[in-house]
mmCIF file of the N, C-alpha and C atoms, coordinates in Angstrom:
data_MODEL
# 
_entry.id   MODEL 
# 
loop_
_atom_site.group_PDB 
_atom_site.id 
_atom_site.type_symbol 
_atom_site.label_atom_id 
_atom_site.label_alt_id 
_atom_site.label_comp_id 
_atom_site.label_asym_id 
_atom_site.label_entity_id 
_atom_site.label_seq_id 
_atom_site.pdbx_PDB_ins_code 
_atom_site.Cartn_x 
_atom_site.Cartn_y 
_atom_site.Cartn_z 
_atom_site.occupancy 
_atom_site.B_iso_or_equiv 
_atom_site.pdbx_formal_charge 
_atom_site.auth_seq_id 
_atom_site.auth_comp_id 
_atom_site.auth_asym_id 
_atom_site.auth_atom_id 
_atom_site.pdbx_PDB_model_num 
ATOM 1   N N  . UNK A 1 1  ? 20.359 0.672  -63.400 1.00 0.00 ? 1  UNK A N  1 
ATOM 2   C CA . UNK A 1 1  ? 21.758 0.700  -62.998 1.00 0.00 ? 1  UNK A CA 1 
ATOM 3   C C  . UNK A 1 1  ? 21.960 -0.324 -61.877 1.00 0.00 ? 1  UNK A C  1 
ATOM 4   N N  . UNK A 1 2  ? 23.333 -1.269 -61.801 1.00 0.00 ? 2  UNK A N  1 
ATOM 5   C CA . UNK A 1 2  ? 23.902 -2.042 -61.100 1.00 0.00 ? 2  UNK A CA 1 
ATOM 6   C C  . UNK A 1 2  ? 23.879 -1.201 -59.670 1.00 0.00 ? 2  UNK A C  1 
ATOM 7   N N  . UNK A 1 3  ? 23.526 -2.360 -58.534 1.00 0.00 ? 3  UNK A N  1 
ATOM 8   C CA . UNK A 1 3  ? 24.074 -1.499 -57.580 1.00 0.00 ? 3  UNK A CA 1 
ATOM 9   C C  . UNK A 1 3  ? 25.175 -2.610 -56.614 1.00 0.00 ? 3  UNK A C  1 
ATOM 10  N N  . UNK A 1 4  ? 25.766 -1.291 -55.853 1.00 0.00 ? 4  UNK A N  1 
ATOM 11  C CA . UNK A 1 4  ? 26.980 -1.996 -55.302 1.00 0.00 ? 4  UNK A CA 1 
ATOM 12  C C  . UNK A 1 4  ? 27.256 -1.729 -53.891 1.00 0.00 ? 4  UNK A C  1 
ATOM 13  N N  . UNK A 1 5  ? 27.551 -2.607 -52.625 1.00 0.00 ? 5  UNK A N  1 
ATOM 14  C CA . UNK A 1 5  ? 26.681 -1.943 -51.556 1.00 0.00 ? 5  UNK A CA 1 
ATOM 15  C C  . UNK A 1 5  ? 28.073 -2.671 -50.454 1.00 0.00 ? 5  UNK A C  1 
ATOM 16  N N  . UNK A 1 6  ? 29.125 -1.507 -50.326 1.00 0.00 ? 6  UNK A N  1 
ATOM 17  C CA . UNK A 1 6  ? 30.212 -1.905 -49.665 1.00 0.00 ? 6  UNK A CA 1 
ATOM 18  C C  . UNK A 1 6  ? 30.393 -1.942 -48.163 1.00 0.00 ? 6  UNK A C  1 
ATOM 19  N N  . UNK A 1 7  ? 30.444 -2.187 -47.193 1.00 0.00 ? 7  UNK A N  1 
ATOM 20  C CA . UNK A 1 7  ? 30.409 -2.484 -45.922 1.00 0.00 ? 7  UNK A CA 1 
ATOM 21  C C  . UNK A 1 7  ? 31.903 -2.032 -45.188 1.00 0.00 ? 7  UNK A C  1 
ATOM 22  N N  . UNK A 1 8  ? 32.355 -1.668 -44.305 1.00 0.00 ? 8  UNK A N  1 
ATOM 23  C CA . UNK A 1 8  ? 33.629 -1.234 -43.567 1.00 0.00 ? 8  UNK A CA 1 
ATOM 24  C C  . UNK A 1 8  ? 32.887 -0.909 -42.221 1.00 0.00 ? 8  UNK A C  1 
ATOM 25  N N  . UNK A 1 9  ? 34.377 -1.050 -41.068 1.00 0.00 ? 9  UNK A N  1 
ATOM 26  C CA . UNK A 1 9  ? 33.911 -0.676 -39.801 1.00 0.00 ? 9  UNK A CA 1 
ATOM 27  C C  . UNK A 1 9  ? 34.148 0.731  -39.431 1.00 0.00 ? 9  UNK A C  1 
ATOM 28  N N  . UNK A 1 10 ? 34.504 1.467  -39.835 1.00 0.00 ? 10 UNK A N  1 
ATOM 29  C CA . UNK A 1 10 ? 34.339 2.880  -40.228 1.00 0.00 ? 10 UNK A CA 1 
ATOM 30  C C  . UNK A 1 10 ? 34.718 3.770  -40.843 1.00 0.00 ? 10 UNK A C  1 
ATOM 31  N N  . UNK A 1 11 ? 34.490 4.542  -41.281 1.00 0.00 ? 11 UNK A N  1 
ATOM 32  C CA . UNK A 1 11 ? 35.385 5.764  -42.224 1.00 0.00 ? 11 UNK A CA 1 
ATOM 33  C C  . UNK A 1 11 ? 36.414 7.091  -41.673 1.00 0.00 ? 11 UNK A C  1 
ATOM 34  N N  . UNK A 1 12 ? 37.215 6.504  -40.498 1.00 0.00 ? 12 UNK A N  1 
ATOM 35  C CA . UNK A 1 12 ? 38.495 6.530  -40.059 1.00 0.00 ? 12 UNK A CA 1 
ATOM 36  C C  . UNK A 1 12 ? 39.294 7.525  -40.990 1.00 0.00 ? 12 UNK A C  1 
ATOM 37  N N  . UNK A 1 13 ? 40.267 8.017  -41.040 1.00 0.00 ? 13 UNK A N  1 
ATOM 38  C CA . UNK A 1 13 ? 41.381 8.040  -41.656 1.00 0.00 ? 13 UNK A CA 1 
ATOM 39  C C  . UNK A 1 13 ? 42.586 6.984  -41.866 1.00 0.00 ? 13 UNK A C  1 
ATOM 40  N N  . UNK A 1 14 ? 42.919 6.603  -42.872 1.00 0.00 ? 14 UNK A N  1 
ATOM 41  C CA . UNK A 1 14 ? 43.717 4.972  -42.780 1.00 0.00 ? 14 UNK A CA 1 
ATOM 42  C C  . UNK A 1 14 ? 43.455 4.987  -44.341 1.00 0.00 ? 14 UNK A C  1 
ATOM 43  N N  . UNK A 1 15 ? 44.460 3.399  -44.437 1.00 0.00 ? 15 UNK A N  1 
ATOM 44  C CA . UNK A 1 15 ? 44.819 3.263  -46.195 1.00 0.00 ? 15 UNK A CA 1 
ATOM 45  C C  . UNK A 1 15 ? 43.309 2.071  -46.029 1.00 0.00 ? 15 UNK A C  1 
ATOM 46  N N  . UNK A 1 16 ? 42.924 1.629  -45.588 1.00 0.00 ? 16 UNK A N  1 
ATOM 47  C CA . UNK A 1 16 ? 41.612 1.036  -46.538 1.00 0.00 ? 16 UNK A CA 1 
ATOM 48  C C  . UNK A 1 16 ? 40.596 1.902  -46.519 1.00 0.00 ? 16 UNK A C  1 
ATOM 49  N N  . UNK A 1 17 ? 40.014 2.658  -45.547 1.00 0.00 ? 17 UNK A N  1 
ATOM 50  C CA . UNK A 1 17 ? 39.182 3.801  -46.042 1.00 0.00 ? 17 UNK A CA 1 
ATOM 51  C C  . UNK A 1 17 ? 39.434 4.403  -47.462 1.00 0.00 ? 17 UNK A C  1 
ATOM 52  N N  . UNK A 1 18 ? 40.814 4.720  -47.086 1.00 0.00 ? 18 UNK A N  1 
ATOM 53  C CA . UNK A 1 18 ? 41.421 5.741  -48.938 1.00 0.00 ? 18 UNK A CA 1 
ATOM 54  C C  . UNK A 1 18 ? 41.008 4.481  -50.011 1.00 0.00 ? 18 UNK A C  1 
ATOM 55  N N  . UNK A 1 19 ? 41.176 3.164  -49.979 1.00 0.00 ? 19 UNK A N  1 
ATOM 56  C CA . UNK A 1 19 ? 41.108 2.480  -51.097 1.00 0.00 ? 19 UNK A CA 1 
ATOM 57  C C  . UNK A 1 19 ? 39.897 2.278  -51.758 1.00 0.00 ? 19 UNK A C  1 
ATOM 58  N N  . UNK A 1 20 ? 39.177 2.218  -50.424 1.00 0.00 ? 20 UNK A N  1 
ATOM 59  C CA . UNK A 1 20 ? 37.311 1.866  -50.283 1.00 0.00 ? 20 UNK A CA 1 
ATOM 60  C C  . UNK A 1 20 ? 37.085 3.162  -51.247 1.00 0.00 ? 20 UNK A C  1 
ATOM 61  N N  . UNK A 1 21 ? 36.922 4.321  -50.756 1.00 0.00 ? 21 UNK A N  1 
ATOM 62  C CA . UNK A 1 21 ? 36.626 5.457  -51.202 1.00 0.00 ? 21 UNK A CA 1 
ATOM 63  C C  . UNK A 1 21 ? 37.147 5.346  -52.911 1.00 0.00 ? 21 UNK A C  1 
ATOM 64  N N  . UNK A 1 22 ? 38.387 5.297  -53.029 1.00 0.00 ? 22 UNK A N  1 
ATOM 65  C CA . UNK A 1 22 ? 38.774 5.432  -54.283 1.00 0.00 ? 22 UNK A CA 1 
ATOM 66  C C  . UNK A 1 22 ? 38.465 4.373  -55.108 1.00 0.00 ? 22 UNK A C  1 
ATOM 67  N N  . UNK A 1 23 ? 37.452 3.303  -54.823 1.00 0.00 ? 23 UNK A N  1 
ATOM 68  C CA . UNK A 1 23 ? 36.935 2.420  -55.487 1.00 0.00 ? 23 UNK A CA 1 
ATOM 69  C C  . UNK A 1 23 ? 35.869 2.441  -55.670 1.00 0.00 ? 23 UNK A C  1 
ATOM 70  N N  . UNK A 1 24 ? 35.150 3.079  -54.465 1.00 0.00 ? 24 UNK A N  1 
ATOM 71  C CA . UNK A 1 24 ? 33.908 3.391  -55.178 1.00 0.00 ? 24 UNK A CA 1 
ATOM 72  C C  . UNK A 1 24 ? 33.802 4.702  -56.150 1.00 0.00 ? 24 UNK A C  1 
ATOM 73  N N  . UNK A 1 25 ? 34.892 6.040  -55.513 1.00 0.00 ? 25 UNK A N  1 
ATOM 74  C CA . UNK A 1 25 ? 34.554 6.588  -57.108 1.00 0.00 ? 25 UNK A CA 1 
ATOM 75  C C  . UNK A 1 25 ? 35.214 6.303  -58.435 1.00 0.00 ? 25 UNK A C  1 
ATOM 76  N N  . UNK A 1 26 ? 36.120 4.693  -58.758 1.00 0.00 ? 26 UNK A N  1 
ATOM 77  C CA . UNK A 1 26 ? 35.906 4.642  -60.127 1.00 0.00 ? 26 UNK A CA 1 
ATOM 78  C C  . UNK A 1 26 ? 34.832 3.957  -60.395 1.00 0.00 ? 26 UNK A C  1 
ATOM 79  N N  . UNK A 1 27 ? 34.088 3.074  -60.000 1.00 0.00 ? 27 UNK A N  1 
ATOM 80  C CA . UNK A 1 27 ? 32.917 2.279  -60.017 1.00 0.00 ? 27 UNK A CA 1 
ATOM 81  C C  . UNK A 1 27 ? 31.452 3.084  -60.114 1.00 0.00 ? 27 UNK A C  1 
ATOM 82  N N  . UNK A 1 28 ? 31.147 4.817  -59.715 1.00 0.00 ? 28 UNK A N  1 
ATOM 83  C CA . UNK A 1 28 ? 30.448 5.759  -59.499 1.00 0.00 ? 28 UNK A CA 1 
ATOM 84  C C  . UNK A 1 28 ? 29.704 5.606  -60.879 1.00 0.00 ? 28 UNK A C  1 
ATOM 85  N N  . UNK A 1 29 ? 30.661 5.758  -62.008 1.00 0.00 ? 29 UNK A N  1 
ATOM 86  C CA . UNK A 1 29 ? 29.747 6.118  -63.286 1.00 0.00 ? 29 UNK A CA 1 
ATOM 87  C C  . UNK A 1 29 ? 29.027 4.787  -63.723 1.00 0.00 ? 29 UNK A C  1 
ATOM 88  N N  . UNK A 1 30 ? 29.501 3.452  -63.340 1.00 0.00 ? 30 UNK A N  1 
ATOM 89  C CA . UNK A 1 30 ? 28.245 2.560  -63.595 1.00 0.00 ? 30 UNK A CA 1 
ATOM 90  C C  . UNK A 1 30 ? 27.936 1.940  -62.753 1.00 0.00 ? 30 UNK A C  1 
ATOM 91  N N  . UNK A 1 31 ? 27.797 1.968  -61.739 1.00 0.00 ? 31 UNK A N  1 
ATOM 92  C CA . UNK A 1 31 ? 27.249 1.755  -60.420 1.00 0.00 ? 31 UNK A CA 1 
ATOM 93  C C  . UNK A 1 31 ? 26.869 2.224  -59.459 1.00 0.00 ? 31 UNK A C  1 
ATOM 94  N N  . UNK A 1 32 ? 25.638 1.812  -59.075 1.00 0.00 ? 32 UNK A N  1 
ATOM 95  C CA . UNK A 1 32 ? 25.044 2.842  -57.795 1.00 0.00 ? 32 UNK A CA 1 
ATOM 96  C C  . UNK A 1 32 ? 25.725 2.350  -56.466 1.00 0.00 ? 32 UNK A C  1 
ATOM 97  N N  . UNK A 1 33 ? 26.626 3.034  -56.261 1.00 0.00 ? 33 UNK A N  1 
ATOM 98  C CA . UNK A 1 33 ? 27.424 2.895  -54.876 1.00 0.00 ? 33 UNK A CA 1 
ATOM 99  C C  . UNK A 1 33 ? 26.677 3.366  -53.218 1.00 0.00 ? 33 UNK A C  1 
ATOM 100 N N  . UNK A 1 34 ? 26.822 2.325  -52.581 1.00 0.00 ? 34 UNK A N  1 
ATOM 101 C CA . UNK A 1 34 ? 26.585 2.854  -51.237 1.00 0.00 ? 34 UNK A CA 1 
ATOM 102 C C  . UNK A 1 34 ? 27.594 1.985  -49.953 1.00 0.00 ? 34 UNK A C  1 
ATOM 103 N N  . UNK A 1 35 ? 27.922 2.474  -49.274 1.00 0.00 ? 35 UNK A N  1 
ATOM 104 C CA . UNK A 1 35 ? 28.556 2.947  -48.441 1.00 0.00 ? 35 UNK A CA 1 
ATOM 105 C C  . UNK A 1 35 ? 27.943 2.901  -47.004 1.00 0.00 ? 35 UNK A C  1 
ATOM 106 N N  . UNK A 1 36 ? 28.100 1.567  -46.114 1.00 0.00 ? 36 UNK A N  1 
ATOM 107 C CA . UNK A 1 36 ? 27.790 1.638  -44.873 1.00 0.00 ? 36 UNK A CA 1 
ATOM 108 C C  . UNK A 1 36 ? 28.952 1.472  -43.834 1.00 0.00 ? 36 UNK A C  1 
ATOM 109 N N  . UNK A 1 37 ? 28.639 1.767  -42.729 1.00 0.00 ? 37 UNK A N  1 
ATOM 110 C CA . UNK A 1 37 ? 29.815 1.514  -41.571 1.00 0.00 ? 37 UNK A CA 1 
ATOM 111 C C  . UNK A 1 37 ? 29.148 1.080  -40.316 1.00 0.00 ? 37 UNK A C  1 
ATOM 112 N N  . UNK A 1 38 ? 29.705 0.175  -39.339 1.00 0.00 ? 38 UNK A N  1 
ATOM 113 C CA . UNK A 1 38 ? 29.781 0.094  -38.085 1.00 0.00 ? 38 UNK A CA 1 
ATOM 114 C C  . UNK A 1 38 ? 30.614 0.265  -36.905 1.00 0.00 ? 38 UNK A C  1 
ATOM 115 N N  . UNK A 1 39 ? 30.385 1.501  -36.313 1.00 0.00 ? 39 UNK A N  1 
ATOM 116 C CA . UNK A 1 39 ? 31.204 1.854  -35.351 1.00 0.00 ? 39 UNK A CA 1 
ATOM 117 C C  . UNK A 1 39 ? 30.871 1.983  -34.375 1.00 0.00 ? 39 UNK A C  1 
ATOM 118 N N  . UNK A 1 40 ? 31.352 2.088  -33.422 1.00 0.00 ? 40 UNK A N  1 
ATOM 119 C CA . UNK A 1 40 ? 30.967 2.231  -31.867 1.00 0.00 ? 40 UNK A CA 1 
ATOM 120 C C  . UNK A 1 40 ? 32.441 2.390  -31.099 1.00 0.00 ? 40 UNK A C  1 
ATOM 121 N N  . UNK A 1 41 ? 32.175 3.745  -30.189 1.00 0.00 ? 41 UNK A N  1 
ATOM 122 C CA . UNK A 1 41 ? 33.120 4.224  -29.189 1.00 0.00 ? 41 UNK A CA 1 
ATOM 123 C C  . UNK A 1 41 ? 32.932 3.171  -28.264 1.00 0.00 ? 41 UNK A C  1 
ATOM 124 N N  . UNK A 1 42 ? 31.768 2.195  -27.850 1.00 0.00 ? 42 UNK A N  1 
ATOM 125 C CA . UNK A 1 42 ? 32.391 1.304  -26.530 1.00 0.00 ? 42 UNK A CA 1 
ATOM 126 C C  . UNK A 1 42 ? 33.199 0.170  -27.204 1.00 0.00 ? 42 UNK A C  1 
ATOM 127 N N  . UNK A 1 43 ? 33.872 -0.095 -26.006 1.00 0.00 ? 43 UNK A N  1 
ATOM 128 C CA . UNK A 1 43 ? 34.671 -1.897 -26.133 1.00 0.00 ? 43 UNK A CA 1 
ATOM 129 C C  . UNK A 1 43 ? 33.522 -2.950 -25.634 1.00 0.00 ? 43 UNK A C  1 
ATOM 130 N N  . UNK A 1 44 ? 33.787 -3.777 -26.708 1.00 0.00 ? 44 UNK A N  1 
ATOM 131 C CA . UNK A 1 44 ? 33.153 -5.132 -26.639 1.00 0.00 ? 44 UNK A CA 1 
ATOM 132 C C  . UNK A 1 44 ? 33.300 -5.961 -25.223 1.00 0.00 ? 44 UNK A C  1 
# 
């Protein structure tokens, strides 16, 4: 199986989280989906 390996700065509540999410589960049944984030509570 294909894999597919999506990146975001975190999984928030917000419309690209919802899109991310809802793209990887139509992509689920032929693709091995994963799902990373980078977040951090300090300021740069």
């Amino acid at each position: 199986m294909k894999k597919i390996l999506f990146g975001i700065t975190n999984l928030s509540i917000g419309g690209a989280e919802r899109v991310l999410v809802d793209i990887a589960n139509k992509l689920s049944d032929d693709y091995e989906i994963d799902i990373f984030t980078i977040y951090s509570k300090r300021r740069i």
